[in-house]
N, C-alpha and C positions, 0 to 999 in steps of 0.2 A: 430951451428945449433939449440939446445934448445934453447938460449937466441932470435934467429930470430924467433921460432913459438909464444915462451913469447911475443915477440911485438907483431905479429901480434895479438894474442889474445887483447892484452890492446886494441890496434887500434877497434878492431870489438865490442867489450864493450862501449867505448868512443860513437862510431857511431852509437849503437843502442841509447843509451841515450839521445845523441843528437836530434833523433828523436823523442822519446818519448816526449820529451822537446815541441819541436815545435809541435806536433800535440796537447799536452793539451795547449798551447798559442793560437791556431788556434779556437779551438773552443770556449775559453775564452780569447779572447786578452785583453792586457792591458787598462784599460780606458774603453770597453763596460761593458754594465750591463747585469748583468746574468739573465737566463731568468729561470721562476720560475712559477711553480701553485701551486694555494693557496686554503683556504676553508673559508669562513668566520664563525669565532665563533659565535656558537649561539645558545640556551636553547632548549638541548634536552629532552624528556621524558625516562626515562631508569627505569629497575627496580633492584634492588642489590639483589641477587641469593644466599642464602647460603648453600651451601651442608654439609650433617650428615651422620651420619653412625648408621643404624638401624637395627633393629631385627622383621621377623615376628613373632605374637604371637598367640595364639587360643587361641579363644573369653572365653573358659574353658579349663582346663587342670587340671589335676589327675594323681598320680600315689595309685595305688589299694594294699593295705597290709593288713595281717590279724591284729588287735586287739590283739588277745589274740595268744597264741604257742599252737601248738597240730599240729595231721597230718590231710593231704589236702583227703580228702574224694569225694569232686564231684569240677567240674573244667568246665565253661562253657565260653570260649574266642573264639568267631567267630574273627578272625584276620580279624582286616582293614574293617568288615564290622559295622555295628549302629546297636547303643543296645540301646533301652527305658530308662527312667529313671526305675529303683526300680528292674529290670534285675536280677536273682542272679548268680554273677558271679561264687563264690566257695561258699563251704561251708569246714569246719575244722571239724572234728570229736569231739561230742558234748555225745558222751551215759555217761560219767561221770557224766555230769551237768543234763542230762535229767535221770538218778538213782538218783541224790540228789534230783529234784524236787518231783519225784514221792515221796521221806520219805518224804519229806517237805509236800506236802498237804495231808499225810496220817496222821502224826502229826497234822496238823491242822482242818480234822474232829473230831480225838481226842480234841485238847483242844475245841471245838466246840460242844462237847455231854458234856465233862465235866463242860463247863463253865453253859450250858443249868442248867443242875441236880444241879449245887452248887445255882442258881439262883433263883433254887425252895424252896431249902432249906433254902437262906435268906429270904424269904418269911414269911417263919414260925417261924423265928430266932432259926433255927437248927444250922447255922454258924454263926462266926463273918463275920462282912465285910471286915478283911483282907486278909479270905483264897478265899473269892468269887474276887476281887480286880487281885488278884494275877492267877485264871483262866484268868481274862480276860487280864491280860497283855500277858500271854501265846499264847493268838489268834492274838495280833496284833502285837509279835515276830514272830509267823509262818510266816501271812501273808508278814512282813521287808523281814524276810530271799528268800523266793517265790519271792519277786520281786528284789530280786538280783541276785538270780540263772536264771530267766529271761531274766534278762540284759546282763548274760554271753554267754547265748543261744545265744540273739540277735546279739551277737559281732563274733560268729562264725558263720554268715552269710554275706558274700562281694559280695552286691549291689552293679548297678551304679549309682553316683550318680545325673547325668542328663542324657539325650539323648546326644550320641555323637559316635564318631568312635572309635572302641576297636585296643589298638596299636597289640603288637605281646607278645605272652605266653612266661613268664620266667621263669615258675615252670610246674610241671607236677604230677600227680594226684598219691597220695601214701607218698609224700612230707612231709619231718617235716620243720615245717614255722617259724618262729617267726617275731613279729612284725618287723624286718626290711629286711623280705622278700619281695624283689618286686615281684605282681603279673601279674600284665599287666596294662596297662595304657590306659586312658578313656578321648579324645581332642575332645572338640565342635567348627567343623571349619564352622559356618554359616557367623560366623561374625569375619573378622582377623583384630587385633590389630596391631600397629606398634608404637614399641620403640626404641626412637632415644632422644641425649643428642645435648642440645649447648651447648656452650658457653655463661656463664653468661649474657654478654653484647650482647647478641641478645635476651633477655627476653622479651624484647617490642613488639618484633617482632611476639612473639606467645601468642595467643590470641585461647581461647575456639571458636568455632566453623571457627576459620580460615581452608581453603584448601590446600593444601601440594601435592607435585605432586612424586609418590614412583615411582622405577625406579630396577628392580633386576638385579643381573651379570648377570645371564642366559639368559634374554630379553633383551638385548641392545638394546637402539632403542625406548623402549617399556613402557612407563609411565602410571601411573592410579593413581585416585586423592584417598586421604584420608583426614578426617575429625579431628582437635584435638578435643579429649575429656577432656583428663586432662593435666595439669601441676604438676610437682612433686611442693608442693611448695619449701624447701630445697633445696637449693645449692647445691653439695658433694662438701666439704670441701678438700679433697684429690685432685680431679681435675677441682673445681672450673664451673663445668658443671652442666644445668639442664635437668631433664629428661621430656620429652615429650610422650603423650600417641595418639594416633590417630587410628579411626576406618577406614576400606578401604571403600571404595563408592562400586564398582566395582572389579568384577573376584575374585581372588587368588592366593593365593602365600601358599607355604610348611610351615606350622609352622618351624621355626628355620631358616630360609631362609634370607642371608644375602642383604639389599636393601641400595638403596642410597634413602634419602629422602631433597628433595629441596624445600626450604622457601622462597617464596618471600620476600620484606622488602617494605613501602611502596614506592610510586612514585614520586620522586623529578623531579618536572619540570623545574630546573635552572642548571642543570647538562650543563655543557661547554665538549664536546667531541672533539678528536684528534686523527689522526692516530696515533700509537704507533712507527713508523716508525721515525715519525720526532721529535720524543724527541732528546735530543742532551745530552747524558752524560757525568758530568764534574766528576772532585775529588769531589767535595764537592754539586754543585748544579744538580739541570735539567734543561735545556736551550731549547727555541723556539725562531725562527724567526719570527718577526712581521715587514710588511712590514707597515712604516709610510711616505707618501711624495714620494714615490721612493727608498725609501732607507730601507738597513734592520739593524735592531735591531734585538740584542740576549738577553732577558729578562730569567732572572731566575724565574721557575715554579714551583708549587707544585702540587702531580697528587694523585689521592684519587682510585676509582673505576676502578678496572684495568679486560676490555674483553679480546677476542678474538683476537679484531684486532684494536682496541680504546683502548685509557684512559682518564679519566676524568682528566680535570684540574683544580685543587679548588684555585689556585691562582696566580697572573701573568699576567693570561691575561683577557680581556674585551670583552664581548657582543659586536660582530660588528666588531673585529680587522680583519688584511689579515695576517693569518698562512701558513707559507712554507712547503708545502708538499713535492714537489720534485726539484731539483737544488739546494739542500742544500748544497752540499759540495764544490758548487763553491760563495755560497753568502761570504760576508767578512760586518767584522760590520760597519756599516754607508756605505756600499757600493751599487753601484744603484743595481735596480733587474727591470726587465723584467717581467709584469705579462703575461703569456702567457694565461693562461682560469683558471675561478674560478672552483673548485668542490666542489664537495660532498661527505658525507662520502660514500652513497650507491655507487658512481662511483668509490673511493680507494679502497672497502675492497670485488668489486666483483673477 
């Protein structure tokens, strides 16, 4: 009984195959030519696209730290809203430096009556002129020291230093600071930068005031053009990329906001296009059908520019040939083919 269902199995295998057989014979029988639509090669306009990966920037950017250590005395951060330039943001407690100042010009009315009264006296040559010499260097030691204790004054006050949006408070009033306390940060977003790197050999490609079209995760969809301003001139050496600088035309983006940025390159008008469909992959080459006389040939290609739904072919084939788009897998080499209608690429790739 098993060995009789085993044949019948073989028998109903055998009989399927059979037919599969003669239905592919039927619609490609021996001796006809297969029937086939083609495109005629011919010089399109395209432009080559390179995407990068960029960062927005603000057109200014600060982070606010005191100068000198001491504690946080006054504290003015309007969070997230714009502050003038020259604003004073903190100030650090200063009554040390403002007691030294005070002995300092109190000292320097003294050597200032004294150097007067010695000055008299050289007059009359009551003194030599080393003891008169020696007042007067006394007044223009005051005054050095004065304008240093000044300058310390000056450093325990945190200004901004343009107009721009004050980020968020990192310290709080009563605070001991020192110079690598952050205090809050200070971004001018009128105008957003965007920095993005190629690849060396698309250097040609970016030119100062070329157009760039930016694009964020968060707006799919959603592109706004930017201006280059600069070229890094250096290489980086480490990954052989250069950096690019570009201003936005329009809208905005969050400073630190991760975008896609796309370069045109310019426009070859001799670019030979192909569906990507009817490339033919071999071990070694890329093969298309060229229909010559009725007959097809399988030529080996070379493909450069690779879309969506085309590739370019830089060599192989010629302005003017008939390319096999569809009935490819029944043509054979030097075998006849059937043009059934020419197309185009807009008619393959809707």
């Amino acid at each position: 009984m098993p060995q009789k269902i085993l044949s019948l199995f073989f028998v109903l295998i055998l009989a399927i195959a059979c037919k599969s057989k003669k239905e592919e014979i039927k619609q490609n029988p021996a001796g006809q030519a297969a029937v086939v639509d083609v495109i005629v090669a011919s010089a399109t306009s395209v432009s080559n696209i390179i995407e990068a990966n960029g960062s927005v920037v603000a057109n200014e950017y600060v982070e606010l730290h005191p100068e000198i250590s001491g504690r946080l005395i006054f504290l003015n951060v309007p969070e997230g809203k714009t502050v003038q330039q020259g604003t004073i943001i903190a100030r650090i407690n200063d009554a040390d430096l403002q007691a030294q100042l005070s002995k300092q010009k109190v000292g320097l009315e003294l050597a200032k009556r004294t150097e007067e009264r010695l000055r008299k006296l050289l007059q009359v040559e009551g003194i030599n002129q080393a003891d008169y010499d020696a007042a007067k260097t006394a007044i223009d030691s005051y005054k050095a020291d004065i304008q240093y204790t000044e300058a310390l004054i000056d450093k325990t006050i945190i200004k901004a230093p343009f107009t721009g949006e004050v980020g968020l408070r990192q310290v709080s009033t009563g605070a001991y600071l020192t110079p690598a306390s952050l205090i809050t940060t200070v971004q001018q977003n009128t105008k957003m930068k965007i920095d993005f790197t190629l690849p060396e050999m698309y250097s040609s490609m970016v030119k100062i005031g070329t157009t760039v079209d930016v694009q964020a995760d968060a707006a799919k969809g959603l592109k706004k053009k930017a201006t280059i301003i600069a070229v890094e001139p250096q290489v980086n050496i480490n990954t052989r990329n250069l950096k690019v600088r570009a201003i936005l035309q329009e809208g905005n983006f969050n400073p630190g906001t991760f975008v896609k940025v796309y370069v045109a390159s310019s426009v070859d008008n001799k670019v030979i296009l192909v569906p990507t469909g009817c490339i033919i992959p071999d071990d070694k080459n890329k093969q298309l059908i060229v229909v010559k006389n009725g007959k097809a040939y399988f030529v080996n290609v070379e493909t450069g520019l690779r879309q969506a739904d085309n590739i370019e072919i830089t060599k192989g084939v010629q302005l003017g040939d008939s390319v096999v788009v569809t009935g490819i897998l029944f043509a054979r080499p030097k075998g006849s083919l059937k043009i059934r209608s020419v197309k185009t690429l807009d008619q393959l790739n809707k």
